[in-house]
C-alpha positions as CSV (number, residue, x, y, z in Angstrom):
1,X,93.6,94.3,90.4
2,X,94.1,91.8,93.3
3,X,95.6,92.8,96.6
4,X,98.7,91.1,97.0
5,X,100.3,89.2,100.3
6,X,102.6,92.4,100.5
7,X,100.0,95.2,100.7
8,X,97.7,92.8,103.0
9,X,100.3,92.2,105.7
10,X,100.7,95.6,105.9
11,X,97.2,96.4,105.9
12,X,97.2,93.9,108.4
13,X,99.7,95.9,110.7
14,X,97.8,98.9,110.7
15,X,94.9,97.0,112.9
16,X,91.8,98.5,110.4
17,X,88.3,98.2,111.7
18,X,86.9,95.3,110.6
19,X,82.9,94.3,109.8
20,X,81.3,92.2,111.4
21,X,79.2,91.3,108.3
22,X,83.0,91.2,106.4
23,X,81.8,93.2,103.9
24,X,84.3,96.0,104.5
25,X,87.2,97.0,106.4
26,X,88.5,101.0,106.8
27,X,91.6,101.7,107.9
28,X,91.0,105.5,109.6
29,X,92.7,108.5,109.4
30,X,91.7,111.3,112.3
31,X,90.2,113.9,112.2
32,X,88.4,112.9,109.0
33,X,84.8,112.0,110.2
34,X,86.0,108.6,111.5
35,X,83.8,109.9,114.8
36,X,80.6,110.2,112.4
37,X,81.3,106.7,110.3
38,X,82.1,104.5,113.2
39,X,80.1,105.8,116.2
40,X,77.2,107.1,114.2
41,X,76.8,104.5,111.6
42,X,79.1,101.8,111.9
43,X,79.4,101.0,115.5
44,X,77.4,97.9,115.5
45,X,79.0,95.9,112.8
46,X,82.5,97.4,113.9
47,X,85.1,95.0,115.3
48,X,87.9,97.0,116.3
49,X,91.6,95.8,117.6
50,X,91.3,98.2,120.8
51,X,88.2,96.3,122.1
52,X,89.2,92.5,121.6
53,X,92.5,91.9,120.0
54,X,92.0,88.4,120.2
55,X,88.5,88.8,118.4
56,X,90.0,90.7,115.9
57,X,92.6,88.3,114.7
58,X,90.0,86.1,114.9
59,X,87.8,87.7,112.2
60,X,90.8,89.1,110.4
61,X,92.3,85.4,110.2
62,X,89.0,83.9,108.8
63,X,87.2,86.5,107.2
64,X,89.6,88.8,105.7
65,X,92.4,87.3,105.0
66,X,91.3,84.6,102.9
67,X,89.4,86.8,100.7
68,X,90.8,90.1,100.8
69,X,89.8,91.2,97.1
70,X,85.5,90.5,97.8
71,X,86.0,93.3,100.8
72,X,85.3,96.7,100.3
73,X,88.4,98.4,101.9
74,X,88.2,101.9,102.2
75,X,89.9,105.5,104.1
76,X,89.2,109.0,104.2
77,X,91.8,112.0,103.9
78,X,91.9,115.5,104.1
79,X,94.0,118.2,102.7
80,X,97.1,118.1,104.8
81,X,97.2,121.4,105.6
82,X,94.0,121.7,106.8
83,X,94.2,118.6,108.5
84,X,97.1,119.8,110.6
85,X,95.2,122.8,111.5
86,X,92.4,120.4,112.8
87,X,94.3,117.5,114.6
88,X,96.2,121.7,116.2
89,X,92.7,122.6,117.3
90,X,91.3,119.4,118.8
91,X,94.4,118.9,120.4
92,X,94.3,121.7,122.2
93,X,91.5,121.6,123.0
94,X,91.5,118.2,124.7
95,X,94.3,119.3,126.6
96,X,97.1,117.7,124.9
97,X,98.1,121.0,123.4
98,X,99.1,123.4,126.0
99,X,96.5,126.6,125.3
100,X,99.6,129.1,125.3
101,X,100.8,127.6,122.1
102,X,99.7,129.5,118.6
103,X,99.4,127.3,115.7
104,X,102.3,128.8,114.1
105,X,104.2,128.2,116.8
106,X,103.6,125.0,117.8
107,X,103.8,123.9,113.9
108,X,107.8,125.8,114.4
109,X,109.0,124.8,117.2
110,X,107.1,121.4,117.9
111,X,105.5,119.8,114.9
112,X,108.6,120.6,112.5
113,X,111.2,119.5,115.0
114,X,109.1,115.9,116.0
115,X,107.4,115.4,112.9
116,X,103.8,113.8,112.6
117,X,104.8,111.2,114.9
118,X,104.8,113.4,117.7
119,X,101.0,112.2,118.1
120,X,98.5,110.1,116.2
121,X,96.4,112.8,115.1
122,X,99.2,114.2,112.6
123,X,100.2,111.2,111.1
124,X,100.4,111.1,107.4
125,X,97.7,110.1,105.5
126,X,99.2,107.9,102.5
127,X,100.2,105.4,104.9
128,X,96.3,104.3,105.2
129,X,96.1,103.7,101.2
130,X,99.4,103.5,99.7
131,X,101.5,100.4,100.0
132,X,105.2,100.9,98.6
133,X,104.7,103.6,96.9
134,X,101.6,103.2,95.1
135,X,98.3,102.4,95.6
136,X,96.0,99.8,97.8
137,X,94.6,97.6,94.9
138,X,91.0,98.1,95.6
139,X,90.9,100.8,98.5
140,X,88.5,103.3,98.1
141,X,89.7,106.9,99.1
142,X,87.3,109.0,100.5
143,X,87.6,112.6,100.3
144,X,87.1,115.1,103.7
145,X,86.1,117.6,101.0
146,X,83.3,115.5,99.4
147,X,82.3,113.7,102.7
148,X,78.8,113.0,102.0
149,X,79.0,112.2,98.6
150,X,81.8,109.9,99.2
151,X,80.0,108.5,101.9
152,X,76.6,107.7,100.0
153,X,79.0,105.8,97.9
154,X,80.5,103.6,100.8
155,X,77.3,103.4,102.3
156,X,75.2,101.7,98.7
157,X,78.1,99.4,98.4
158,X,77.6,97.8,102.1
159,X,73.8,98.5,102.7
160,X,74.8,101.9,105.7
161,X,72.7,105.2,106.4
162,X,73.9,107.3,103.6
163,X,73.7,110.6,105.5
164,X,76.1,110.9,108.1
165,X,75.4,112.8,112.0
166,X,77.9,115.5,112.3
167,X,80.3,114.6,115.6
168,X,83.4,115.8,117.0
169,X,83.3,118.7,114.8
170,X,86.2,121.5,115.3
171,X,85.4,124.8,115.8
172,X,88.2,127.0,113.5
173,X,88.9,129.7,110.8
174,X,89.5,128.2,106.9
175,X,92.6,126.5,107.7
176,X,94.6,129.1,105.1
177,X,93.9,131.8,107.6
178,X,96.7,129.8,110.5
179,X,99.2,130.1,108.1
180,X,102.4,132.5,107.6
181,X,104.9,131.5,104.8
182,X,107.2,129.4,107.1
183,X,104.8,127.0,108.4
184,X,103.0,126.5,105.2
185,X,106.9,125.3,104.2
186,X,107.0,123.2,107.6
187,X,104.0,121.5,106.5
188,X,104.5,121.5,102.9
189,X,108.0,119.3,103.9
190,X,106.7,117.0,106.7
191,X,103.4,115.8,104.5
192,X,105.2,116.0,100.8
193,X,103.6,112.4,100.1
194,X,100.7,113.2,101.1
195,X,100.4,116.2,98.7
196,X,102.0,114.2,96.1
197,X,100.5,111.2,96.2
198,X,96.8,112.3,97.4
199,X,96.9,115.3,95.1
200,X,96.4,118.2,97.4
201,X,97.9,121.2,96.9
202,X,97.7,124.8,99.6
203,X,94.6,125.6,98.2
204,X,92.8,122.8,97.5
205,X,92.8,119.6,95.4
206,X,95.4,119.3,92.3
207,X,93.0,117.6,90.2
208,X,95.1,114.5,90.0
């Protein structure tokens, strides 16, 4: 299926790393190996907004843009509630979380009052591959779950290192052990599209 002007302006807005090469573009998610994919893989064929805007457009403008449908366009997500757990960790442990907060805590009194936009590392996941509703024509979506299998894929397509370095890893429990009934509700509420539309349930992957 073609990508149509609709989903590419708003691909567009969300400022995706680019290839030099323009064989692929990935719009990232945190916290989901984007660390190990663009740092230890990608870096040198990555144009990225943050470093040159005006390069970017540039390559966007004449590169992408004109033939959106040859590119292979791809994310990675994670279950949602353990991807809350991880953004909680990293946080805090960067600082940006003060240490006296629990997780349960912070998802109470914080997270479910703010929602994800309170900082980039909880935003939802659907907005990467979703556009109105339903899905990126031709966006591949990489599962946190099956990271190197997902990843060889990505990697034959546009001629990559298939194995991955392991960076920026979190050191944590299983995310299901941060949980008491009324955050997994918190979180259930705030990432409902994500769960929905990604297939992720508490425990794992719906199968959908």
């Amino acid at each position: 299926m073609s990508m149509g002007a609709g989903a590419l302006k708003y691909l567009e807005s969300l400022y995706p790393d680019l290839d030099a090469r323009g064989q692929w573009a990935c719009v990232g998610n945190a916290k989901t190996a984007q660390k190990s994919i663009m740092l230890g893989v990608l870096y040198g064929r990555q144009v990225r907004h943050r470093r040159g805007p005006r390069n970017w457009q540039a390559v966007w403008d004449n590169v992408f843009a004109p033939r959106p449908d040859d590119v292979l366009w791809f994310t990675f997500v994670r279950n949602p509630f353990d991807y809350v757990v991880s953004a909680f960790h990293f946080l805090q442990q960067r600082g940006e979380i003060a240490s006296q907060w629990g997780f349960q805590a912070y998802v109470h009194e914080v997270l479910g009052v703010e929602g994800p936009s309170v900082n980039r590392h909880f935003r939802e996941q659907h907005l990467t591959c979703t556009f109105e509703g339903e899905s990126v024509p031709g966006m591949f979506v990489g599962r946190f779950e099956h990271l190197q299998r997902d990843w060889a894929y990505i990697a034959g397509r546009i001629g990559a290192q298939h194995v991955l370095p392991h960076r920026n890893q979190s050191t944590h429990k299983r995310y299901t052990e941060y949980y008491d009934d009324e955050s997994r509700e918190v979180v259930a509420k705030l990432y409902r599209l994500d769960l929905e539309l990604l297939g992720y349930t508490f425990d794992g992957e719906s199968g959908r």
